[in-house]
N, C-alpha and C positions, 0 to 999 in steps of 0.2 A: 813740279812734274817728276823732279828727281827720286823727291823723298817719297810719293805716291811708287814708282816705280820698286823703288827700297823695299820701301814696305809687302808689297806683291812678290815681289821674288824671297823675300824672309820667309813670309806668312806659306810659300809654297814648299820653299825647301824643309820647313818644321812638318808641313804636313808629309810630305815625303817619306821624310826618318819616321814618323809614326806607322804608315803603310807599311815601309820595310821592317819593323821591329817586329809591327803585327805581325805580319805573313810567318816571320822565321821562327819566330815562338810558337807560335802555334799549329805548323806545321809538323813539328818533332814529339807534339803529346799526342800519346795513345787514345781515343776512345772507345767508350763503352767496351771494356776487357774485361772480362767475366771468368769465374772458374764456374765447374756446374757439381753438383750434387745431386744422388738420387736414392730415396728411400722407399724400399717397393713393401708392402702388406700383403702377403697371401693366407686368406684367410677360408677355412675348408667348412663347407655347409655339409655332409658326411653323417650318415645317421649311426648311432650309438658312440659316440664320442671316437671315430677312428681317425679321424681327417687331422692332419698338422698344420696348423697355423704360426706362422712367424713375418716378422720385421726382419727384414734384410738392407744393412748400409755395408756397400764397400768400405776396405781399409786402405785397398793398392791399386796404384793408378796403373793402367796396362799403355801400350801402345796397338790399337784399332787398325791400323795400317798392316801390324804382323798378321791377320787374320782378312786383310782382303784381297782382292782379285781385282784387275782394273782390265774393264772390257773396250778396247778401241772398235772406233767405226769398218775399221777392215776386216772385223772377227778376230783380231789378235788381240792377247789378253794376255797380262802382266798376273801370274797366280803364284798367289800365297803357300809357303811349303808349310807352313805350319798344321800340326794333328791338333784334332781339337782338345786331346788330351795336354798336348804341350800350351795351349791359351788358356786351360781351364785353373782361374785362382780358387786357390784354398784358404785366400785371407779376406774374411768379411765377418762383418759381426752381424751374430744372429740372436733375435730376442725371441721367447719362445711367447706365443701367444694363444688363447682359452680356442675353444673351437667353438661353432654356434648351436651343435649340437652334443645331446648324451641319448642315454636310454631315455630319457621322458621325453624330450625334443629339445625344441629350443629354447638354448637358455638365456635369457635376457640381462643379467646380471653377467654371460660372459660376455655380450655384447660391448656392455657399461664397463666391463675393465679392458678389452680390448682397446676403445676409443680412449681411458684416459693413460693405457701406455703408449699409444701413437700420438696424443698431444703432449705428453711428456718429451718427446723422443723431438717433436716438431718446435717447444717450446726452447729445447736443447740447443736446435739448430742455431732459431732465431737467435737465442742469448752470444750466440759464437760468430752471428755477422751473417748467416746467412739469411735468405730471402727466399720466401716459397714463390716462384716465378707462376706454376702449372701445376695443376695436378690432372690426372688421366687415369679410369677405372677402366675394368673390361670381366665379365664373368665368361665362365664357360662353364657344359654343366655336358655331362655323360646320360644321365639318365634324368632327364626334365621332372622327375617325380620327388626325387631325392636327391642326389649327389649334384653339388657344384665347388665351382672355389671363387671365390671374389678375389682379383687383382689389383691393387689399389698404389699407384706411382706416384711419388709427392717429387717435385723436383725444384730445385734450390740453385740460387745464383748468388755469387757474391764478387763485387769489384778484387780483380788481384791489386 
């Protein structure tokens, strides 16, 4: 009865150190910690070739917080002093890309080089660790006949 007893109290206190070991390891790892990425396409449907198209990736990380306003439930609010010209970066790189239109219309061939520097650009990312999580389009268009711009946001995640 002794050695049954022995044995019970071993068999628990081994499980023990195992639950404590667990818990404290794994308590102190981060998950799922992501950085994000975002590469936006704006591309101009604009008749006679006027419209400017380009790929835009930031280069400089900002701080989002110097630009907001924090509104409490009593109507007081924590506001931002910053001008929009003090938040506005001038470090991003910008690819220059075809337009969909000229004087004859549209051109299908700059379609077909548009799409293979944007998967140039996406193949880029991938190679570098990143991860296309979403993407999200949105057109807007001035004059429904002629004039739009297609907005096109690829967005990228990758484990820090």
């Amino acid at each position: 009865m002794k050695n049954i007893r022995n044995i019970t109290i071993s068999i628990f206190t081994v499980l023990g150190f195992f639950v404590i070991i667990t818990a404290f390891t794994n308590e102190h790892e981060p998950k799922n910690i992501y950085e994000f990425e975002t590469v936006t396409v704006v591309e101009s449907l604009i008749q006679n070739g006027l419209g400017r198209s380009r790929m835009i990736s930031g280069t400089q990380t900002l701080n989002y917080r110097e630009a907001t306003t924090i509104r409490k439930e009593d109507g007081e609010k924590e506001k931002s002093n910053k001008k929009r010209s003090e938040i506005r970066t001038k470090a991003f790189e910008e690819t220059k890309l075809l337009n969909f239109y000229n004087v004859g219309g549209i051109r299908f061939n700059n379609i077909a080089t548009n799409d293979a520097m944007v998967k140039a650009k996406l193949n880029e990312m991938s190679s570098q660790g990143w991860e296309l999580a979403f993407v999200t389009s949105g057109v807007e268009s001035a004059d429904k006949e002629r004039d739009a711009i297609f907005i096109t946001r690829y967005h990228f995640q990758k484990k820090k």
